[in-house]
Backbone bond lengths (Angstrom), bond angles and torsions (degrees), N, CA, C in turn:
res aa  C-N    CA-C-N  psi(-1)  N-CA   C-N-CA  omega(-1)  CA-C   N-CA-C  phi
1 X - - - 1.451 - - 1.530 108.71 -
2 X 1.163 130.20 124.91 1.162 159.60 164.61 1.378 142.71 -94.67
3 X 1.989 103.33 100.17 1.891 102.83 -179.48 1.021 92.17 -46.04
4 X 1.953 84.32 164.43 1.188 111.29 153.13 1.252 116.81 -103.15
5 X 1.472 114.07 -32.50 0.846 126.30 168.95 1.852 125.48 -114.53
6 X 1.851 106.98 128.77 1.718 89.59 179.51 1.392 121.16 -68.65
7 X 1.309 116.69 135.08 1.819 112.58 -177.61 1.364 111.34 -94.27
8 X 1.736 114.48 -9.14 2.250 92.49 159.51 1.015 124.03 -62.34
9 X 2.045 103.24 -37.31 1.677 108.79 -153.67 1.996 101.34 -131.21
10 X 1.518 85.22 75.89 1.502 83.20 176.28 0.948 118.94 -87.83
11 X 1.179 128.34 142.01 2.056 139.73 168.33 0.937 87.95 -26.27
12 X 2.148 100.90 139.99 1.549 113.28 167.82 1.785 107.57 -74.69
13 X 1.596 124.43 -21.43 1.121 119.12 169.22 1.369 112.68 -49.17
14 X 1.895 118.17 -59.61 1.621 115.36 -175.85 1.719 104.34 -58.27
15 X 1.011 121.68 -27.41 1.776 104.56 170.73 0.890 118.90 -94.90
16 X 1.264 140.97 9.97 1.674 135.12 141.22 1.112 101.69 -70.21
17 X 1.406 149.85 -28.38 1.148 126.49 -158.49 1.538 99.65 -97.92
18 X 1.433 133.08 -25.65 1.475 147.96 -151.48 2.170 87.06 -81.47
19 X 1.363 105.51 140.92 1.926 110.36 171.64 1.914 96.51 -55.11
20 X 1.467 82.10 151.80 1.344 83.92 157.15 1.477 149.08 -53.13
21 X 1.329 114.06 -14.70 1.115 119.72 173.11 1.468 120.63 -111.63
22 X 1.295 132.07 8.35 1.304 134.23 178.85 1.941 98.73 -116.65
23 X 0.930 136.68 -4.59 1.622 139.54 151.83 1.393 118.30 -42.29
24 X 1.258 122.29 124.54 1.286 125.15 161.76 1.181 129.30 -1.80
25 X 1.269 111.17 -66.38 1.585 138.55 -174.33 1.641 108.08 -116.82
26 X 1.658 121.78 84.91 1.796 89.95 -177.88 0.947 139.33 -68.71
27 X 1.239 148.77 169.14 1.411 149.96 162.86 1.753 114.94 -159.67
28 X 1.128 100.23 178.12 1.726 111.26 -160.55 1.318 105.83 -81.11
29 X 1.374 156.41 132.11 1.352 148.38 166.60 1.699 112.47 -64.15
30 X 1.289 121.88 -16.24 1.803 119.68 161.98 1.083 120.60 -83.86
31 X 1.034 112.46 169.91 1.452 135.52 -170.84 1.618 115.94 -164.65
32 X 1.465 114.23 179.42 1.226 106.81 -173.98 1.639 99.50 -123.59
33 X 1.174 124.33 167.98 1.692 109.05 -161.69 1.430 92.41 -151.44
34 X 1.088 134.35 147.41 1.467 155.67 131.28 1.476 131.48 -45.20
35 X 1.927 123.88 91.93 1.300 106.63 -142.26 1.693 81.53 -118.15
36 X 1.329 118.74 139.58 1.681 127.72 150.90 1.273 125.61 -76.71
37 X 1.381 103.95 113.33 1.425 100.60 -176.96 2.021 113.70 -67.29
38 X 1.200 129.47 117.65 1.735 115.31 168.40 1.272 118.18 -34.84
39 X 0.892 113.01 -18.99 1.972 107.33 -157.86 1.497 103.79 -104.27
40 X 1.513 118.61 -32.83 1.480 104.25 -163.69 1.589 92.75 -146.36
41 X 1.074 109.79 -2.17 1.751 107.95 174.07 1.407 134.53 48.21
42 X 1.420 76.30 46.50 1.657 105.04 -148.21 2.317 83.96 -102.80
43 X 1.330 139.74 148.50 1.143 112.79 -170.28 2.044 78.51 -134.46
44 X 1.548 94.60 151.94 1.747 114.70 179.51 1.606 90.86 -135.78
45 X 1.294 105.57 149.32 1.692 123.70 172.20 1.397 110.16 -92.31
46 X 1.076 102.75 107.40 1.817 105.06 176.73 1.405 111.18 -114.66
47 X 1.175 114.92 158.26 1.282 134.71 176.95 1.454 111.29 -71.04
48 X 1.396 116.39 147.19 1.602 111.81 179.60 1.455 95.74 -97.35
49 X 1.003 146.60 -86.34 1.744 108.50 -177.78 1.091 125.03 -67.79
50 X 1.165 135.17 54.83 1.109 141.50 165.05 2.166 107.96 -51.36
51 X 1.211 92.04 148.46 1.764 115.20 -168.44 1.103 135.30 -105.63
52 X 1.705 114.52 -13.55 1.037 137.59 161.50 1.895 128.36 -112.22
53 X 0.951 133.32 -176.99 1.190 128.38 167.88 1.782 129.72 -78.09
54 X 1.283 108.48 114.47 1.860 95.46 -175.91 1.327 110.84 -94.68
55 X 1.191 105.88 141.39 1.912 135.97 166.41 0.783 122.85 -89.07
56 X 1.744 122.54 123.68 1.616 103.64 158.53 1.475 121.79 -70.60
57 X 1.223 128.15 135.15 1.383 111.62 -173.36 1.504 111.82 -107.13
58 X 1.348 116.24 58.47 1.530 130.55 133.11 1.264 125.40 -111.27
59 X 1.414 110.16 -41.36 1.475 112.53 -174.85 1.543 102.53 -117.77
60 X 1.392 136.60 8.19 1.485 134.40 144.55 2.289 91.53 84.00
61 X 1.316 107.22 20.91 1.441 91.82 155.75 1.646 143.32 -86.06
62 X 0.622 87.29 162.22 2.394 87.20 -175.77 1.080 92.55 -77.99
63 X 0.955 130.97 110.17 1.803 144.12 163.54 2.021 113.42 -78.94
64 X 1.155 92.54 -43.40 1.568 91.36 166.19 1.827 109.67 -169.31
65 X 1.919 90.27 136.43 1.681 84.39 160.10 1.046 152.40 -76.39
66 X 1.254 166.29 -156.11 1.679 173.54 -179.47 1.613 91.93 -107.23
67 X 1.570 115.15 140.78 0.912 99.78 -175.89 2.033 86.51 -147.57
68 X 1.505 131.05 -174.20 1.137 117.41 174.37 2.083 107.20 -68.36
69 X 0.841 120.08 -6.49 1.621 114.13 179.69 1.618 86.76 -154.53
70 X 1.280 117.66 -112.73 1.787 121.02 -157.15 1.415 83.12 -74.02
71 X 2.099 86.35 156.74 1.373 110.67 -159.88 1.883 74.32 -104.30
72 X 1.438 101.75 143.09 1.372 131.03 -164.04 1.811 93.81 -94.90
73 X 1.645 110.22 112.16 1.158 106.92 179.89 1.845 110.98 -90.14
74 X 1.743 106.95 141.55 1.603 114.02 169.24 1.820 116.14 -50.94
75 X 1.458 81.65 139.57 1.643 84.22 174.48 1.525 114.77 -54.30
76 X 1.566 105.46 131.43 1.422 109.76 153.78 1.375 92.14 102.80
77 X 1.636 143.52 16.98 0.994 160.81 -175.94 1.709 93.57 -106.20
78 X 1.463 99.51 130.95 1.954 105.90 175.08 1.496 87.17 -113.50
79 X 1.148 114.81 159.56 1.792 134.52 168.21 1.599 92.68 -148.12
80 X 1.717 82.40 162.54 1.680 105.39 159.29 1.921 101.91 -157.66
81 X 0.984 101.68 157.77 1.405 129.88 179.21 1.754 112.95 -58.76
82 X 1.639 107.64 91.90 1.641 92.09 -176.42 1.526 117.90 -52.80
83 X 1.796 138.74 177.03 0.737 110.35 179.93 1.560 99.12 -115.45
84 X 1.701 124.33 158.86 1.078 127.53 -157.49 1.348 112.37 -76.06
């Protein structure tokens, strides 16, 4: 009898797709991210599902909305992935 698939060393694609808690290794699907504001390039750490609305707090723009899971970032907004 013959996998089809190996179950030590599965594709990091098949474990992105697997819930968080049935993965090899678990871990949380959030993170915290580094967002540029367009207007003043001014950067705030927001939460990726974040639940409320974010501001830049120099120039008072919406950086990203609330969304049912990840908070949906405004156009023209760059991020990157803090590191853990």
């Amino acid at each position: 009898m013959v996998l089809v698939e190996d179950l030590l060393n599965p594709s990091p694609a098949t474990e992105a797709r697997k819930h968080k808690l049935k993965r090899l290794v678990q871990g949380p699907n959030s993170f915290f991210m580094d967002v540029k504001c367009p207007g003043c390039v001014n950067i705030t750490t927001v939460f990726s599902h974040a639940q409320t609305v974010v501001v830049c707090s120099s120039c008072s723009t919406v950086l990203c909305q609330p969304t049912g899971g990840r908070a949906r970032l405004t156009e023209g907004c760059s991020f990157r992935k803090k590191p853990l």
